[in-house]
C-alpha angles and dihedrals in degrees: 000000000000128000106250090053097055088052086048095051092049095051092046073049092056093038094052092048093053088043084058105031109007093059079059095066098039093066094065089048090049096056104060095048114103116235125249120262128333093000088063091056091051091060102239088159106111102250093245112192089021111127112216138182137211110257094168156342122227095342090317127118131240114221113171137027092017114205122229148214153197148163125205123208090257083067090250109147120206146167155107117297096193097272112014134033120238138182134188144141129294132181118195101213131197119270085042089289119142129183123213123210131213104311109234100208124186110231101238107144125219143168122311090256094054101041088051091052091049095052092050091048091053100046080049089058098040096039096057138135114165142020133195124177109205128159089009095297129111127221125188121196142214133157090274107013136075115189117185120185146189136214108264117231096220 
């Protein structure tokens, strides 16, 4: 083989593995930059090591055993989901869209209401597509949820 070819397949080599892997590292990265002009002062950048807590489900409120949820500068994403915790992995994406990774849940088993609640918050999380934060409050979309959250006090 000549020499030039070697030096072509190596770098199809590198561009595939950044297509694989390297795309990987550049969402988190992404998520943290402002945005350029009006959209900055909007505040379109995810709101990272901010804890927040369920205030309500489709226009419903939440009233007791409010789930929680956070999301740390690294992209993990952590809480408390009303009867069991739970972590996973969460990229804010441009245009307010946000990905969800696979949802670790403890097994800790409650009643049939709670469990239920739990289960719909959890679809809503990992379900989601797109987040706003406007008038301090924090919604996270899907298809058929609607999750809307406050800052916790704790």
């Amino acid at each position: 083989m000549k020499k030039g070819m070697t030096m072509t397949i190596a770098t199809k080599r590198m561009i595939a593995a950044f297509a694989l892997l390297g795309g990987l590292m550049v969402l988190p990265a992404y998520a943290q930059q402002a945005p350029t002009g009006a959209a900055s002062a909007q505040g379109k950048i995810f709101p990272v090591n901010v804890q927040w807590e369920l205030a309500g489900v489709n226009g419903a409120p939440v009233n007791s055993d409010r789930p929680t949820l956070q999301l740390d500068g690294q992209m993990r994403m952590r809480g408390f989901a009303g009867c069991n915790t739970f972590s996973a992995t969460a990229y804010p994406l441009k245009n307010q869209g946000i990905t969800v990774g696979p949802v670790a849940v403890t097994n800790k088993q409650c009643d049939k209401a709670a469990m239920d609640a739990e289960k719909t918050y959890l679809l809503g999380l990992r379900t989601a597509l797109q987040w706003m934060v406007k008038d301090g409050l924090l919604y996270m979309r899907s298809e058929k949820t609607e999750l809307k959250f406050q800052r916790a006090l704790f």
